[in-house]
PAZALUM-636948 format. One record per residue: residue number from 1; y, z, x of N, C-alpha, C in turn; residue in three letters. Coordinates in nm, 2 decimals, always signed. Each point is the difference from the previous one (the first is absolute). Layout:
<nodes>
+-----+--------+--------+--------+--------+--------+--------+--------+--------+--------+-----+
|   n |    npy |    npz |    npx |   capy |   capz |   capx |    cpy |    cpz |    cpx | res |
+-----+--------+--------+--------+--------+--------+--------+--------+--------+--------+-----+
| NUM |      Y |      Z |      X |      Y |      Z |      X |      Y |      Z |      X | ALA |
...
+-----+--------+--------+--------+--------+--------+--------+--------+--------+--------+-----+
</nodes>
This chain:
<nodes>
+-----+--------+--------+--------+--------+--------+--------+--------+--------+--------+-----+
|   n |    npy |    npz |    npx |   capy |   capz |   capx |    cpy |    cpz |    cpx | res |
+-----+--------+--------+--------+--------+--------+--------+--------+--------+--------+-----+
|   1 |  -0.12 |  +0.00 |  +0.08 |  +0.12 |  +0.00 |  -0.08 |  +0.12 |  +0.00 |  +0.09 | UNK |
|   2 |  +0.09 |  -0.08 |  -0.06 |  +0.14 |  -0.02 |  +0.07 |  +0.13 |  +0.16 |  +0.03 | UNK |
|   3 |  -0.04 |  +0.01 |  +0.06 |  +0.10 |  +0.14 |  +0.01 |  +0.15 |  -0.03 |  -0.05 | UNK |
|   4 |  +0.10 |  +0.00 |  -0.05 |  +0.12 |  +0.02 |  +0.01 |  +0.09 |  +0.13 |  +0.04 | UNK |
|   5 |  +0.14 |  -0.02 |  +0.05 |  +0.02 |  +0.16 |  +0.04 |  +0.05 |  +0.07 |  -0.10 | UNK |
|   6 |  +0.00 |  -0.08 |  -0.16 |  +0.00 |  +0.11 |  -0.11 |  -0.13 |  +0.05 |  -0.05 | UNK |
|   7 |  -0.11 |  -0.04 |  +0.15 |  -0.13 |  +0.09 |  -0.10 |  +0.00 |  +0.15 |  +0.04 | UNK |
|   8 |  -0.12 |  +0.04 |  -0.09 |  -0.05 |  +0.13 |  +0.01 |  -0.07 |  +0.06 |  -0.04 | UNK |
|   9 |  -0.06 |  -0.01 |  +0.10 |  -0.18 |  +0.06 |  -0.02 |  -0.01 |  +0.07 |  -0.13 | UNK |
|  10 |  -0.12 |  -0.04 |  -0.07 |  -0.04 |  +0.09 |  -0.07 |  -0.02 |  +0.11 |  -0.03 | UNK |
|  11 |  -0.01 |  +0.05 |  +0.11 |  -0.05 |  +0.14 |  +0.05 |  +0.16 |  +0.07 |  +0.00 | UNK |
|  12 |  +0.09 |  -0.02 |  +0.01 |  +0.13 |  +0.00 |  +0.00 |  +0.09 |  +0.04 |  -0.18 | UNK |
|  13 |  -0.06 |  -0.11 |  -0.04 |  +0.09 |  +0.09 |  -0.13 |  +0.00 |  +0.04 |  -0.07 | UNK |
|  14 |  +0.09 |  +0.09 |  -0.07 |  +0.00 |  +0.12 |  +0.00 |  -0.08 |  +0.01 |  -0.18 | UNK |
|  15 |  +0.03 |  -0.04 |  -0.05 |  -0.11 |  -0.07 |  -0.11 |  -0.20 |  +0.01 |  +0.00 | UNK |
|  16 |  -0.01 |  -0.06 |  +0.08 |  -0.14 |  -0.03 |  +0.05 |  -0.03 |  +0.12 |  +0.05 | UNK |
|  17 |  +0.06 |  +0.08 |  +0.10 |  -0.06 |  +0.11 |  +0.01 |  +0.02 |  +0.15 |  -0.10 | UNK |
|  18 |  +0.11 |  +0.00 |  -0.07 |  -0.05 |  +0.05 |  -0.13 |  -0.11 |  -0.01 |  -0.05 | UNK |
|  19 |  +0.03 |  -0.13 |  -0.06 |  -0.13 |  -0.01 |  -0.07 |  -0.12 |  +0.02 |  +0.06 | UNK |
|  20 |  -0.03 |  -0.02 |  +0.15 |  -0.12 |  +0.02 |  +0.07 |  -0.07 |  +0.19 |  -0.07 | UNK |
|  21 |  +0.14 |  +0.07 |  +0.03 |  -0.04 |  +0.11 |  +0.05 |  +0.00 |  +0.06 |  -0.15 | UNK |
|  22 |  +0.07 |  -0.03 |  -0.12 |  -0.01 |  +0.06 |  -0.11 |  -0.15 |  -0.06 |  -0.09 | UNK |
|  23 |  -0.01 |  -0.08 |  +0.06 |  -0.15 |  -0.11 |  -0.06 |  -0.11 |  +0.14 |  +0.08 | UNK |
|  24 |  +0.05 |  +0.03 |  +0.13 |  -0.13 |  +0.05 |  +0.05 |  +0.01 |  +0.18 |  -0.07 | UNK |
|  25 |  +0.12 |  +0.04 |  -0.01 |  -0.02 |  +0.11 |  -0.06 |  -0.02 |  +0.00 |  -0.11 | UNK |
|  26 |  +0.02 |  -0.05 |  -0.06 |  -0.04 |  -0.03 |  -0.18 |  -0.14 |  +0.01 |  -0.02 | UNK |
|  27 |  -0.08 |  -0.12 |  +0.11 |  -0.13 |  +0.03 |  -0.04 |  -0.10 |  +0.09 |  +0.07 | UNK |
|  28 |  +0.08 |  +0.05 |  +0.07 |  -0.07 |  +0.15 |  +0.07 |  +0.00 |  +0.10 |  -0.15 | UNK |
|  29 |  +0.15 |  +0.03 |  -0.03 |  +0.00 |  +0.09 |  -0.14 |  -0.05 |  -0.04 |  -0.14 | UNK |
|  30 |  +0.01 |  -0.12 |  +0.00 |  -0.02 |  -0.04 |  -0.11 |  -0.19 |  +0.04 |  -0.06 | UNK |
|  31 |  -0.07 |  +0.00 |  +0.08 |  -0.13 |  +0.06 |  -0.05 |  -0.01 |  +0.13 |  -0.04 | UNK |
|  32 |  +0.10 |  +0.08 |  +0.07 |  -0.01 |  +0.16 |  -0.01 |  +0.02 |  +0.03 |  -0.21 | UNK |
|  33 |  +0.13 |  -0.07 |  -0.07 |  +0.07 |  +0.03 |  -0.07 |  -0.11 |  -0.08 |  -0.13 | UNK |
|  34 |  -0.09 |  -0.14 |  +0.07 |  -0.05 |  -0.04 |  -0.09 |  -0.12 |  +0.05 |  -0.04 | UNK |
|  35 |  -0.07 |  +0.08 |  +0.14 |  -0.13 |  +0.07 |  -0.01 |  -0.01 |  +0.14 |  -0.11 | UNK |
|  36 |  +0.13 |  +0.03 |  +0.03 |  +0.04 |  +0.15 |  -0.05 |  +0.06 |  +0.02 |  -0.13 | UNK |
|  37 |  +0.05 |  -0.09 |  -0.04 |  +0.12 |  +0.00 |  -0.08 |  +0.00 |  -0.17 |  -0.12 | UNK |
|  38 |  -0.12 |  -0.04 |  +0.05 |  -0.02 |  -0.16 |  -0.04 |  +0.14 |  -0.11 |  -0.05 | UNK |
|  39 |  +0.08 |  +0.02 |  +0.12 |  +0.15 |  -0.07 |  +0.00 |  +0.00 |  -0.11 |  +0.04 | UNK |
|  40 |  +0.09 |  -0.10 |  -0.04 |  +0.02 |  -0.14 |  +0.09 |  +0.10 |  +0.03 |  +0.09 | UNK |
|  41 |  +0.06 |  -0.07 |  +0.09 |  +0.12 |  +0.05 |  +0.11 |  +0.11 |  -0.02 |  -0.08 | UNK |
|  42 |  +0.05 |  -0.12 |  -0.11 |  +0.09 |  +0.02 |  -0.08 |  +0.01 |  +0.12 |  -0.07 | UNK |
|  43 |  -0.06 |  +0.03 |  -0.04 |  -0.04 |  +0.15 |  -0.10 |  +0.02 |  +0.12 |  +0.04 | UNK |
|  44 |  -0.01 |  -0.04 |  +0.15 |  +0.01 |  +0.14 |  +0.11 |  +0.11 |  +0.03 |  +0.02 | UNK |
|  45 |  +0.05 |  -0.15 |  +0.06 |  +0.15 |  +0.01 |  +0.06 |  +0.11 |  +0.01 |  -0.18 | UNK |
|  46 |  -0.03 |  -0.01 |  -0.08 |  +0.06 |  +0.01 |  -0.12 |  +0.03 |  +0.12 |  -0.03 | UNK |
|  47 |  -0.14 |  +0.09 |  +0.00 |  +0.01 |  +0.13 |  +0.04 |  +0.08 |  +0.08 |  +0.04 | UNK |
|  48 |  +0.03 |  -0.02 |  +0.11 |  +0.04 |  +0.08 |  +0.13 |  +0.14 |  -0.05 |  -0.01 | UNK |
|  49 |  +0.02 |  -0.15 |  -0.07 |  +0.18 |  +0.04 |  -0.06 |  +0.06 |  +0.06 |  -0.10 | UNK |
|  50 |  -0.11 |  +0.00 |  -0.09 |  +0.06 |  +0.08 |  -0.13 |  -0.02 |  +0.11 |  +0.09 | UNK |
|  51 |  -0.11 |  +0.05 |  +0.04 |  +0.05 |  +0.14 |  +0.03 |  +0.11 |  +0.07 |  +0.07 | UNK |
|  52 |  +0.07 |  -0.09 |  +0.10 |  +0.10 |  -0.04 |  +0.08 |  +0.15 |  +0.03 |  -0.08 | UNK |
|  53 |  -0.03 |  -0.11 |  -0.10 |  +0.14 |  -0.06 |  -0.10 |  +0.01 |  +0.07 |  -0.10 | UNK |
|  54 |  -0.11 |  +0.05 |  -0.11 |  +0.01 |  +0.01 |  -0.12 |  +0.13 |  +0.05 |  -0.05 | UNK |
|  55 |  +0.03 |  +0.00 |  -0.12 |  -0.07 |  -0.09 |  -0.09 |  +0.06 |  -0.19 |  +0.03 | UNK |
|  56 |  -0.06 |  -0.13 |  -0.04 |  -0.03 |  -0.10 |  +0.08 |  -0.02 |  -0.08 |  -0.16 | UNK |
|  57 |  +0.06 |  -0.12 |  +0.02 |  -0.03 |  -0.07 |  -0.09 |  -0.08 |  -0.13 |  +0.05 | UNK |
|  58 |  -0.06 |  -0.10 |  -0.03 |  -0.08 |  -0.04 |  +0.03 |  +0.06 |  -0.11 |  +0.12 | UNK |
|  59 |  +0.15 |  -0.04 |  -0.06 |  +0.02 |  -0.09 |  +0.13 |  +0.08 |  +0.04 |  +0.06 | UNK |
|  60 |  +0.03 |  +0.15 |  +0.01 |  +0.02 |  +0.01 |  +0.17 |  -0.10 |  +0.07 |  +0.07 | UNK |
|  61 |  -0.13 |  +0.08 |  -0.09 |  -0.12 |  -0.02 |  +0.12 |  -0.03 |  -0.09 |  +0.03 | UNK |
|  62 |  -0.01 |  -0.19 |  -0.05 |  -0.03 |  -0.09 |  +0.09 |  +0.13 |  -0.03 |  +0.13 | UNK |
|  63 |  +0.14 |  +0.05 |  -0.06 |  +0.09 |  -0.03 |  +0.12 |  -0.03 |  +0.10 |  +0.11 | UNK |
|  64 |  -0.08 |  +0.11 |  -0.02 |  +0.02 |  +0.11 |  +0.09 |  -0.16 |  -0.05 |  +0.09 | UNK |
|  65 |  -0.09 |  -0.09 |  -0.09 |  -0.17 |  -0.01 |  +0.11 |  +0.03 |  -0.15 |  +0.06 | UNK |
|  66 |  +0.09 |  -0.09 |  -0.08 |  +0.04 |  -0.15 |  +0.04 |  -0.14 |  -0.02 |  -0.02 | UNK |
|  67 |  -0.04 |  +0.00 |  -0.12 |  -0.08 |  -0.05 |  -0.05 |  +0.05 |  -0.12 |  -0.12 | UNK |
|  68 |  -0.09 |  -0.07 |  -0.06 |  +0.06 |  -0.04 |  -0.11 |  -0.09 |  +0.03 |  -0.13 | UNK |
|  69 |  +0.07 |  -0.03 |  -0.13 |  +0.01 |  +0.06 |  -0.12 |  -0.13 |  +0.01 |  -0.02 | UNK |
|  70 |  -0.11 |  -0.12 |  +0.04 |  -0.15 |  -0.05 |  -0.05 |  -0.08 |  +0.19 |  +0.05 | UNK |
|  71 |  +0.04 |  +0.01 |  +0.14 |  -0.07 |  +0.08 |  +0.06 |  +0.05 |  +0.17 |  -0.04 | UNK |
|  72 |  +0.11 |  -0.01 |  -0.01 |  +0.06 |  +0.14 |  -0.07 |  -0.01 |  +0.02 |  -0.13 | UNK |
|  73 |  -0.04 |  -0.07 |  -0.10 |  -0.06 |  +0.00 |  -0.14 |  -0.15 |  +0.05 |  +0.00 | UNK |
|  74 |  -0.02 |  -0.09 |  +0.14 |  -0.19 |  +0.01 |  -0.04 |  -0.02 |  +0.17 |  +0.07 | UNK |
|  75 |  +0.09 |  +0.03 |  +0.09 |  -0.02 |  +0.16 |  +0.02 |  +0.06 |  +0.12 |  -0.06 | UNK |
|  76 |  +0.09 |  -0.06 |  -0.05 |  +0.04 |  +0.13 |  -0.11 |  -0.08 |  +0.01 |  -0.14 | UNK |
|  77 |  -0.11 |  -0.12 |  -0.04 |  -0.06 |  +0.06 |  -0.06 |  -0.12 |  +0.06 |  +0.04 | UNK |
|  78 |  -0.06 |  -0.01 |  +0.12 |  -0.09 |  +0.06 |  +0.07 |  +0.00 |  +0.16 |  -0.03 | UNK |
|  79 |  +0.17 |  +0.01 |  +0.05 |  +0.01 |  +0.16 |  +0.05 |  +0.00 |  +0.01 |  -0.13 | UNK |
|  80 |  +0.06 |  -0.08 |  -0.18 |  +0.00 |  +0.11 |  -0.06 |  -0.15 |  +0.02 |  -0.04 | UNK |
|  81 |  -0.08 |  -0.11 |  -0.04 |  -0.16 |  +0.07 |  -0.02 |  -0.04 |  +0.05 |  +0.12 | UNK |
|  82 |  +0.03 |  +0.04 |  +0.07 |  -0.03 |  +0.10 |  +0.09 |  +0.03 |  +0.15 |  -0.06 | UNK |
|  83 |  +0.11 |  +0.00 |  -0.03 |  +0.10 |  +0.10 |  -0.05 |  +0.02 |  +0.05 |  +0.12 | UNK |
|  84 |  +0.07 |  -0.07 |  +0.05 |  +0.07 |  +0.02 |  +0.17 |  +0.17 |  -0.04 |  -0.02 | UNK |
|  85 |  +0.00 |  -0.02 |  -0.09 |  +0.16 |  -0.01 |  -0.03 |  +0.00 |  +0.01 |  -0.15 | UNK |
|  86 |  +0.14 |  +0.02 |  -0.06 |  +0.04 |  -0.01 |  -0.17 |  +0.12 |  -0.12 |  +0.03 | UNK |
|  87 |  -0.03 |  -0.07 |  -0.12 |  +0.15 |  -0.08 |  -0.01 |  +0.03 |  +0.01 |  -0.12 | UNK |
|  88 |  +0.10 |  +0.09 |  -0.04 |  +0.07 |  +0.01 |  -0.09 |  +0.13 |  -0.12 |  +0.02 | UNK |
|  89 |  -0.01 |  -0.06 |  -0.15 |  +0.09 |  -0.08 |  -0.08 |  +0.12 |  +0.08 |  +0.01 | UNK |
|  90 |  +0.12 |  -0.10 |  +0.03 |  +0.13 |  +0.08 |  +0.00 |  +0.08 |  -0.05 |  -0.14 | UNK |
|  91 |  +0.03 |  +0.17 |  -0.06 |  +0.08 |  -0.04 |  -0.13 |  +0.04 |  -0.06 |  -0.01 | UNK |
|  92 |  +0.13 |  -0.09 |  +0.09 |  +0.12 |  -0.05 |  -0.03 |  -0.04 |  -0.17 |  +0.00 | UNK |
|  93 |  -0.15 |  -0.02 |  +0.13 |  -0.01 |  -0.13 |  -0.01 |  -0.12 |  -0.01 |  +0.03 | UNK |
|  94 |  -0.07 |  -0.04 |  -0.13 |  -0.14 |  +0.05 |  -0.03 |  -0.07 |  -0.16 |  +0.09 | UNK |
|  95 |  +0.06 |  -0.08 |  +0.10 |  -0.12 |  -0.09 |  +0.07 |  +0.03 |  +0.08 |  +0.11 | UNK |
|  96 |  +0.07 |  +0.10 |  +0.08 |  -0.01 |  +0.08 |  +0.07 |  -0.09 |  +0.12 |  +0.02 | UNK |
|  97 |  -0.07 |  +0.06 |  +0.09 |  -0.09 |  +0.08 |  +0.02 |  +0.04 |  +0.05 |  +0.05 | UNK |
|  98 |  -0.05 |  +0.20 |  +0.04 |  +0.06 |  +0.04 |  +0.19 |  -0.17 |  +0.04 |  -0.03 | UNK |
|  99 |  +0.02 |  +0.00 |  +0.17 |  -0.15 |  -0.03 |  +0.08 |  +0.03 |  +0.16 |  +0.03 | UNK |
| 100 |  -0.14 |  +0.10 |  +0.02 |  +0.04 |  +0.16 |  +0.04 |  -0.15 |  +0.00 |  +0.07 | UNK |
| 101 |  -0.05 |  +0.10 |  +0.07 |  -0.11 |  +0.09 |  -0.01 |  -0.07 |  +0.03 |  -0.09 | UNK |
| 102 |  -0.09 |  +0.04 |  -0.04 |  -0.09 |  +0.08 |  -0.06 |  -0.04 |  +0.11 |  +0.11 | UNK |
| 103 |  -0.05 |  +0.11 |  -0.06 |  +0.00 |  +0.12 |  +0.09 |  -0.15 |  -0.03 |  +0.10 | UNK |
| 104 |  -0.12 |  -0.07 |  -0.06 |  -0.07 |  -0.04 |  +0.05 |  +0.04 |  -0.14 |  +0.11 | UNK |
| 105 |  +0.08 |  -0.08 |  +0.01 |  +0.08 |  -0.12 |  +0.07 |  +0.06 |  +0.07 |  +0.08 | UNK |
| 106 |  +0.07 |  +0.15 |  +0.01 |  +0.04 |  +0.07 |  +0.10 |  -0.12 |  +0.06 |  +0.08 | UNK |
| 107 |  -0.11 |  +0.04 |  -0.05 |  -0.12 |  +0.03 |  +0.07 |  -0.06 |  -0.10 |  +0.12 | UNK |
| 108 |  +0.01 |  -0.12 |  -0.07 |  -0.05 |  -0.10 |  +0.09 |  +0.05 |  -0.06 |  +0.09 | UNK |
| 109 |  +0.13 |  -0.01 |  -0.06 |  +0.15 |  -0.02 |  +0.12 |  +0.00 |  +0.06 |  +0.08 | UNK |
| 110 |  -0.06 |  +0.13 |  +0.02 |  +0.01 |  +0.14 |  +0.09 |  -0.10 |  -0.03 |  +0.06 | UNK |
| 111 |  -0.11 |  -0.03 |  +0.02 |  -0.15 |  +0.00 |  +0.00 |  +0.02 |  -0.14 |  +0.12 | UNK |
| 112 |  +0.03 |  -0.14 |  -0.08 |  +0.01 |  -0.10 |  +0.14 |  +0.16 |  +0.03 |  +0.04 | UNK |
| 113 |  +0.10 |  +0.08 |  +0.00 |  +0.13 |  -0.02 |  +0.07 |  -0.07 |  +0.11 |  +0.16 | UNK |
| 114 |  -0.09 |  +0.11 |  -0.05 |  -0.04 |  +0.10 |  +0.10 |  -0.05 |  -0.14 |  +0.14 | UNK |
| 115 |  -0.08 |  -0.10 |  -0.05 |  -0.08 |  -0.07 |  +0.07 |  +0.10 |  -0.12 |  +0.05 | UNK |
| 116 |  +0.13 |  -0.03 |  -0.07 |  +0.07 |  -0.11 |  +0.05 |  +0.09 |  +0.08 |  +0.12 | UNK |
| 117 |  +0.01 |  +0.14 |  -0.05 |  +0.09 |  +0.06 |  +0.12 |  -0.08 |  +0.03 |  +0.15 | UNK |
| 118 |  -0.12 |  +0.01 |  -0.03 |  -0.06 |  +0.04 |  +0.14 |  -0.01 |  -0.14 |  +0.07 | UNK |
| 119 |  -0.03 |  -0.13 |  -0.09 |  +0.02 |  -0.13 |  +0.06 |  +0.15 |  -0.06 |  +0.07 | UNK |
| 120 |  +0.10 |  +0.07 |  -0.10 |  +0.14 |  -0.04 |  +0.08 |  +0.02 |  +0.07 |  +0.15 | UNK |
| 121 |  -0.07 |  +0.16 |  -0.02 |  +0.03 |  +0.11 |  +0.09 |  -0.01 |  -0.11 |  +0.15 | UNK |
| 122 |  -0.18 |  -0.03 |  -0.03 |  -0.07 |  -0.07 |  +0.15 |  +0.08 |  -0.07 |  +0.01 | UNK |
| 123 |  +0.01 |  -0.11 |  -0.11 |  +0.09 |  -0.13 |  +0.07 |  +0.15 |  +0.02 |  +0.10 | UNK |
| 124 |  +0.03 |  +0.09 |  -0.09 |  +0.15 |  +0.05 |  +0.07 |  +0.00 |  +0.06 |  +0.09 | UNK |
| 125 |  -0.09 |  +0.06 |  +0.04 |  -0.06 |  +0.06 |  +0.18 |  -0.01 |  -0.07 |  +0.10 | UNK |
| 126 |  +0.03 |  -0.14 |  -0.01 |  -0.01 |  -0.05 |  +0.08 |  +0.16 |  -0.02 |  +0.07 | UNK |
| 127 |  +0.08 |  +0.07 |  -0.10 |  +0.13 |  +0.00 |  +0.06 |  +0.07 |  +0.12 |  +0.00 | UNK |
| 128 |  +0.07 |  -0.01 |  +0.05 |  +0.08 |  +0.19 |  +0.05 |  +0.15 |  -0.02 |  -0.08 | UNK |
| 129 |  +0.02 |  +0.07 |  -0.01 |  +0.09 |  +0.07 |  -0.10 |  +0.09 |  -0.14 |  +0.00 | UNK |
| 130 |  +0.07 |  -0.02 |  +0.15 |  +0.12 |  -0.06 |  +0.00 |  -0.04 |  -0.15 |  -0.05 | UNK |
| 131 |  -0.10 |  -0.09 |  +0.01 |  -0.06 |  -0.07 |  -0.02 |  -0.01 |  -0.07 |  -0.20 | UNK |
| 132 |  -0.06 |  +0.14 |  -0.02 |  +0.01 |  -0.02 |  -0.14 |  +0.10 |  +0.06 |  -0.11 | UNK |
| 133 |  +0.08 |  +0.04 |  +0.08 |  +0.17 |  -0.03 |  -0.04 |  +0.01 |  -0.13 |  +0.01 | UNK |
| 134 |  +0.01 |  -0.09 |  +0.12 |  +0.05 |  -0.11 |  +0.03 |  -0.06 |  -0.11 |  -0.10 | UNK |
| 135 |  -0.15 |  +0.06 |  +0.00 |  -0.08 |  -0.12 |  -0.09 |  +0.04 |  +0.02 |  -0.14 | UNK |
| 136 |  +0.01 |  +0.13 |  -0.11 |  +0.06 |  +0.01 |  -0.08 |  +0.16 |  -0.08 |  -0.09 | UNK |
| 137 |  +0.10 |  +0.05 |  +0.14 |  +0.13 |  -0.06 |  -0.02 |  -0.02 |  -0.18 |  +0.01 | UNK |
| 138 |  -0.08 |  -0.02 |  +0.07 |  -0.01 |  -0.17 |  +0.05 |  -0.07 |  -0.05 |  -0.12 | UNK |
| 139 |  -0.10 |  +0.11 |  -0.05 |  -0.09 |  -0.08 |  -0.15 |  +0.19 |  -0.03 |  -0.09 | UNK |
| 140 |  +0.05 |  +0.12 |  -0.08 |  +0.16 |  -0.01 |  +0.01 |  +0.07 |  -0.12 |  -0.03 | UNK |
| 141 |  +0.01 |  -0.04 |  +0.12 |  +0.07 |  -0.09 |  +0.05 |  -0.08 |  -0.18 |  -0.07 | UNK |
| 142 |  -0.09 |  +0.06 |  +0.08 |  -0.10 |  -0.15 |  -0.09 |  +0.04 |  -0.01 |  -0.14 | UNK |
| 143 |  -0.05 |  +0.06 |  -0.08 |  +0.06 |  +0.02 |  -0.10 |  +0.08 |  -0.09 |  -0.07 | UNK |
| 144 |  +0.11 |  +0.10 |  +0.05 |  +0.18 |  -0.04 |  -0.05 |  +0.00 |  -0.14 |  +0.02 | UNK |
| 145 |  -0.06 |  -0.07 |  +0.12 |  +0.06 |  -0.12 |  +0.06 |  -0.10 |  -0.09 |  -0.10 | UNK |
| 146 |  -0.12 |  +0.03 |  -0.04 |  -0.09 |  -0.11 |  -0.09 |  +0.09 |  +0.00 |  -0.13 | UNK |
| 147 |  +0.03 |  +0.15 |  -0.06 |  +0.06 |  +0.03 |  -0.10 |  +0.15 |  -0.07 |  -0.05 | UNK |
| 148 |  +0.08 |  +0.02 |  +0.11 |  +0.14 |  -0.05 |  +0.02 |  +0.05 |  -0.17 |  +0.06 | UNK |
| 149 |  -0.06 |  -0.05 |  +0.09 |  -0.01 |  -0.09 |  +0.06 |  -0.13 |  -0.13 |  -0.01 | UNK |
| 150 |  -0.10 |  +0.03 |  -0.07 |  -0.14 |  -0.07 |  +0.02 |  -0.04 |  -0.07 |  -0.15 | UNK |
| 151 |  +0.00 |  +0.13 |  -0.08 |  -0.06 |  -0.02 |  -0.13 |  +0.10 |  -0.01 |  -0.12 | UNK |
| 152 |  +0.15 |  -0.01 |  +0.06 |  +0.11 |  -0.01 |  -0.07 |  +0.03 |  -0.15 |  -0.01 | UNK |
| 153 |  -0.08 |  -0.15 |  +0.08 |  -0.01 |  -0.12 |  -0.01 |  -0.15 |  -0.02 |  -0.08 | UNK |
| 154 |  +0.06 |  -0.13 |  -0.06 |  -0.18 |  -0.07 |  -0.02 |  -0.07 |  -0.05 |  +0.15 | UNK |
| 155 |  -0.14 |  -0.03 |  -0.02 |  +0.01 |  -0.05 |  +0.16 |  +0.04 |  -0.12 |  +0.02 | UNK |
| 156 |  +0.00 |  -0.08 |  -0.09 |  +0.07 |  -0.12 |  +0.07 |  +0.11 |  +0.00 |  +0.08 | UNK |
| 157 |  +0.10 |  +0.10 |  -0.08 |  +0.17 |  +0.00 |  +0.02 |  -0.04 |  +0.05 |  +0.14 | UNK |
| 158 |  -0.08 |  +0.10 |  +0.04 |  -0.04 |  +0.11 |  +0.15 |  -0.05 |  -0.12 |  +0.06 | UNK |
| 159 |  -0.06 |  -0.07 |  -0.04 |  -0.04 |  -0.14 |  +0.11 |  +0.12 |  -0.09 |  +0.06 | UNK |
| 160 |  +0.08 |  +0.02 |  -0.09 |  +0.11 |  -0.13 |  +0.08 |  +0.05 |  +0.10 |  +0.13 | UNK |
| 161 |  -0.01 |  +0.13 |  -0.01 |  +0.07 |  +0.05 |  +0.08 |  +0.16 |  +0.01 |  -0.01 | UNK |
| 162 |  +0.07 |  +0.13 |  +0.12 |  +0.12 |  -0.03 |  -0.01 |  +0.11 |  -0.10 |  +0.02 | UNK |
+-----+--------+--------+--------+--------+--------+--------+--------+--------+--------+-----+
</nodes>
């Protein structure tokens, strides 16, 4: 393949290795939650935002997992036959829901959050204090700039460039 000096290795951006490394933690954990708890990862991670956000209406738990609507429907009814959450209908605008806990949804939230934290612990051991400040604020930073500068074009318009 032709090199140009606007390439960049694959191994390089900052995208690809996200994804590398959240793909691989995902399915490290993701058996724990489904062995135990018989969850899908959308279900899990849906979870762990209502319990985060509550109370949560259905589309800003998809803005909060960047998931979309297909996948955030099909787990919020999971959790409620689970009875891992309630969605109470809101008086004022009955296509509206808020998404909550159930006291059992807090049990199991507690049960895989015990097991997500000992997984964050190791991972984050591999850096020292100052380190994961820096990686922290820089996650931050990423952020803002996809949020503010990236995803505020369509991609075409981000293709022509400045």
């Amino acid at each position: 393949m032709n090199k140009s000096k606007t390439s960049l290795p694959l191994e390089n951006w900052i995208g690809y290795r996200f994804s590398l490394i959240s793909a691989r933690l995902g399915n490290f954990v993701a058996p724990m939650y489904a062995d135990r708890h018989d969850l899908t990862m959308p279900a899990w991670r849906s979870l762990a935002v209502i319990a985060r956000y509550q109370p949560l209406t259905a589309s800003q738990l998809a803005m909060r997992t960047s998931s979309d609507a297909f996948k955030v429907a099909r787990a919020i009814e999971l959790l409620v036959r689970r009875g891992l959450i309630h969605r109470d209908l809101d008086k004022n605008d009955r296509r509206r829901a808020s998404l909550r806990l159930t006291s059992n949804g807090r049990k199991v939230y507690k049960d895989i959050e015990k097991f997500v934290v000992r997984v964050e612990n190791e991972l984050a051991s591999a850096l020292d204090a100052n380190e994961l400040t820096m990686l922290r604020q820089s996650l931050d930073k990423l952020e803002r700039q996809l949020e503010s500068r990236i995803r505020t074009h369509a991609w075409e318009e981000f293709m022509k460039g400045p």
